[in-house]
LUMMINU-786518 format. One record per residue (C-alpha): residue number from 1; residue in one letter; x, y, z. Coordinates in nm, 2 decimals, always signed. Last residue first. Layout:
N
<seq = NUM	type = a	x = X	y = Y	z = Z>;
...
END
This chain:
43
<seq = 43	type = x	x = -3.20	y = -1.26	z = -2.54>;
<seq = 42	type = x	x = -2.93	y = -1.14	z = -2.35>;
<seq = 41	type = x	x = -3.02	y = -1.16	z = -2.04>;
<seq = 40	type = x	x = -3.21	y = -1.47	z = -2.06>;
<seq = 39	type = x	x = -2.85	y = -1.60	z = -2.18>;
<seq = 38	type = x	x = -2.70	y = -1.48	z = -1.86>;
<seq = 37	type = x	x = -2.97	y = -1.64	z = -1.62>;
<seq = 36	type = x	x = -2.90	y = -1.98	z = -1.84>;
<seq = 35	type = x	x = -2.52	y = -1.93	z = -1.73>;
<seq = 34	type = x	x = -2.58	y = -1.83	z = -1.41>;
<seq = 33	type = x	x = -2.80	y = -2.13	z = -1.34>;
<seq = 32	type = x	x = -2.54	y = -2.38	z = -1.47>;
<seq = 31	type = x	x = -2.30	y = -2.26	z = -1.26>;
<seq = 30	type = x	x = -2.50	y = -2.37	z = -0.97>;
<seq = 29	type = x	x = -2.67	y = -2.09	z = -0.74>;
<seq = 28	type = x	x = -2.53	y = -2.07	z = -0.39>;
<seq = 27	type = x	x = -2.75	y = -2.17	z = -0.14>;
<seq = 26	type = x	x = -2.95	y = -1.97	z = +0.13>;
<seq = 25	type = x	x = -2.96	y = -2.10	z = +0.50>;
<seq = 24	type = x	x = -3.26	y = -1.99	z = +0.69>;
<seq = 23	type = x	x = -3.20	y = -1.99	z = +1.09>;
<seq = 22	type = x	x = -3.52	y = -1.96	z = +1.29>;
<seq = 21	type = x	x = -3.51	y = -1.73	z = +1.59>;
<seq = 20	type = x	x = -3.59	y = -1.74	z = +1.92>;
<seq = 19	type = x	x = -3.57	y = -1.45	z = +2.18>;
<seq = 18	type = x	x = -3.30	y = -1.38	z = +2.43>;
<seq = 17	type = x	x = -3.38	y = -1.27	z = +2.74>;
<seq = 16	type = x	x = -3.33	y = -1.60	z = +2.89>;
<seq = 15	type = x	x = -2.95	y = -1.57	z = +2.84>;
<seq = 14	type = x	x = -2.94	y = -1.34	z = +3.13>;
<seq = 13	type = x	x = -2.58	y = -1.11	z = +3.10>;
<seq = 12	type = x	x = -2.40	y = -1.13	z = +3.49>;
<seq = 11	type = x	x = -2.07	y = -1.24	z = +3.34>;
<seq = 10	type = x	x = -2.10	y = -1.00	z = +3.02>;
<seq = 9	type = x	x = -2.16	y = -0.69	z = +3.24>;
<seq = 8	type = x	x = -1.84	y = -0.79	z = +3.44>;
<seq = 7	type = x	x = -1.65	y = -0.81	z = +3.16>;
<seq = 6	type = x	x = -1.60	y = -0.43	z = +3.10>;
<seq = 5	type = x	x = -1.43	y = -0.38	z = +2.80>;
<seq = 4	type = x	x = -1.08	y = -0.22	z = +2.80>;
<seq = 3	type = x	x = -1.01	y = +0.11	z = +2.71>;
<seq = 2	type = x	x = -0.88	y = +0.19	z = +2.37>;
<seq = 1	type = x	x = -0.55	y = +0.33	z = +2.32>;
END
């Protein structure tokens, strides 16, 4: 099997390397937008 990680690297990790990033959330489009994107299709 596989060996076991080794937590000791995790305890002693320095959050303060990390760098800042901006979260962008994308939506869903409505089913009335995939509908009028289908019929654009077609036409």
């Amino acid at each position: 099997m596989a060996d076991k990680p080794d937590m000791g690297e995790i305890a002693s990790f320095d959050k303060a390397k990390l760098k800042e990033t901006e979260t962008q959330e994308n939506t869903l489009p409505t089913k009335e937008t995939i509908e009028q994107e289908k019929q654009s299709e077609i036409s």
